[in-house]
N, C-alpha and C positions, 0 to 999 in steps of 0.2 A: 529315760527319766521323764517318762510323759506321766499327766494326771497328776501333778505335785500343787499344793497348794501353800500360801506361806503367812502362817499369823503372825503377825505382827505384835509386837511384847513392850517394845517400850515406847507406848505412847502419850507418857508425860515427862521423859526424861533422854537424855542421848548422850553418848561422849562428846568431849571434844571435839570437834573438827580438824585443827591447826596439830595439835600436840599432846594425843591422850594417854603416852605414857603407859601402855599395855604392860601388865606384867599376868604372867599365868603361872599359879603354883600346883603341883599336883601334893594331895594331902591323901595317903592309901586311896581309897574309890572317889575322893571327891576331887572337883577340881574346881581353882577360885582362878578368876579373873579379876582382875581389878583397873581400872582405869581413871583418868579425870572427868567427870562429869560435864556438860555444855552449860555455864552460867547464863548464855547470851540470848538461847531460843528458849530457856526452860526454865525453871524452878532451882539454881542451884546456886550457891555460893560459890565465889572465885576461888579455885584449886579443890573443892568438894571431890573426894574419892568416892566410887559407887563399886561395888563386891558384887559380880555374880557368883554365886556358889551352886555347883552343878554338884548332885546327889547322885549315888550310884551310877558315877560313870564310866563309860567301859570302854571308849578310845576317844580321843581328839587329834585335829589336825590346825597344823599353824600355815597357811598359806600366805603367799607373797602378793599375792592379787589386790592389786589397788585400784583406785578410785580411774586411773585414768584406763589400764586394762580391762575392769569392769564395762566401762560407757564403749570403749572399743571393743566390746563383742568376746573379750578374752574372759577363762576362767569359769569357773562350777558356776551353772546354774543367771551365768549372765544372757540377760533376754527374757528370762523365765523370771525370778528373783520380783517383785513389784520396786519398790527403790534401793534404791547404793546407801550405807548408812547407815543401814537398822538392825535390829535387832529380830527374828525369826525363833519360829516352830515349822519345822519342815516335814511336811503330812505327805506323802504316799510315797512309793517303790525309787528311793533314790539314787542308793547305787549297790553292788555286790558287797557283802562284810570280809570279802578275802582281800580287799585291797592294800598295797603294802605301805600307800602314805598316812598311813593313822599312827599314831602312838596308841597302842592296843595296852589296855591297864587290866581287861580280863574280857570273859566272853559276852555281847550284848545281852541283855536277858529280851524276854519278848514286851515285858514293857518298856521296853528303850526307848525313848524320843529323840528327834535331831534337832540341834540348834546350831543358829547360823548368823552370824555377827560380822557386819561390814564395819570395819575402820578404815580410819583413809589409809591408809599403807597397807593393809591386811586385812586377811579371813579369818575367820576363826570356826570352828566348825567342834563339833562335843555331842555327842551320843553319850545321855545320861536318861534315868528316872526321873527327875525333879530339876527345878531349879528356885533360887529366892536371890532377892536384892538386897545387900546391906547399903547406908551411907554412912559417909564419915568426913568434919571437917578436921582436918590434919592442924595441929596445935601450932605448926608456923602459919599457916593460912588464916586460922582465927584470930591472930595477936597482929595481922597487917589488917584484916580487914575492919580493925575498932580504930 
């Protein structure tokens, strides 16, 4: 896994830290992620959900690798990775596609890209075509915070 480099994708926005309530749906080739938004370092309303939506993808992996595993040297790409916490584009030769920890949803095509999401409890990792951000503030979250 040598020569990788890692763009960095959200740089005005983050999860949570404490408590981001991950959930990932697979919808046919697409896969959404969803989580709570950081209100504290960023731009976000208290309980604001943010959507990644990953286009044509074609396996992901839920890893258990946390924040304290990461900083100890444990798990993909720790040492290599620039910080814990972020969100990534994972650019050159990263691992073999016979792997058998992915959930495999079809065959990568050759435009495939890697992406790579620290949350404090978990990895998140998605081999798709595209991605985009939705936000959304959740109708309990709007009626506490007037």
């Amino acid at each position: 896994m040598a020569n990788l480099t890692f763009q960095h994708l959200n740089t005005d926005w983050n999860a949570e830290p404490n408590a981001p309530d991950v959930e990932l749906t697979v919808e046919g080739n697409a896969v959404r992620l969803s989580f709570r938004l950081n209100p504290w370092a960023y731009s976000a309303a208290p309980g604001e959900i943010a959507t990644l939506r990953f286009l044509g993808c074609s396996r992901f992996r839920w890893d258990a690798t946390n924040d304290h595993a990461w900083f100890a040297g444990e798990g993909l790409y720790s040492g290599q990775a620039p910080k814990w916490g972020e969100f990534y584009e994972v650019i050159g030769d990263t691992r073999v596609a016979e792997d058998d920890d992915w959930d495999v949803l079809s065959a990568d095509l050759p435009s495939a890209r890697q992406f790579l999401f620290y949350f404090r409890d978990d990895t998140i990792e998605i081999v798709a075509q595209d991605w985009s951000l939705t936000r959304e503030i959740p109708p309990a979250a709007e009626s506490s915070s007037r």
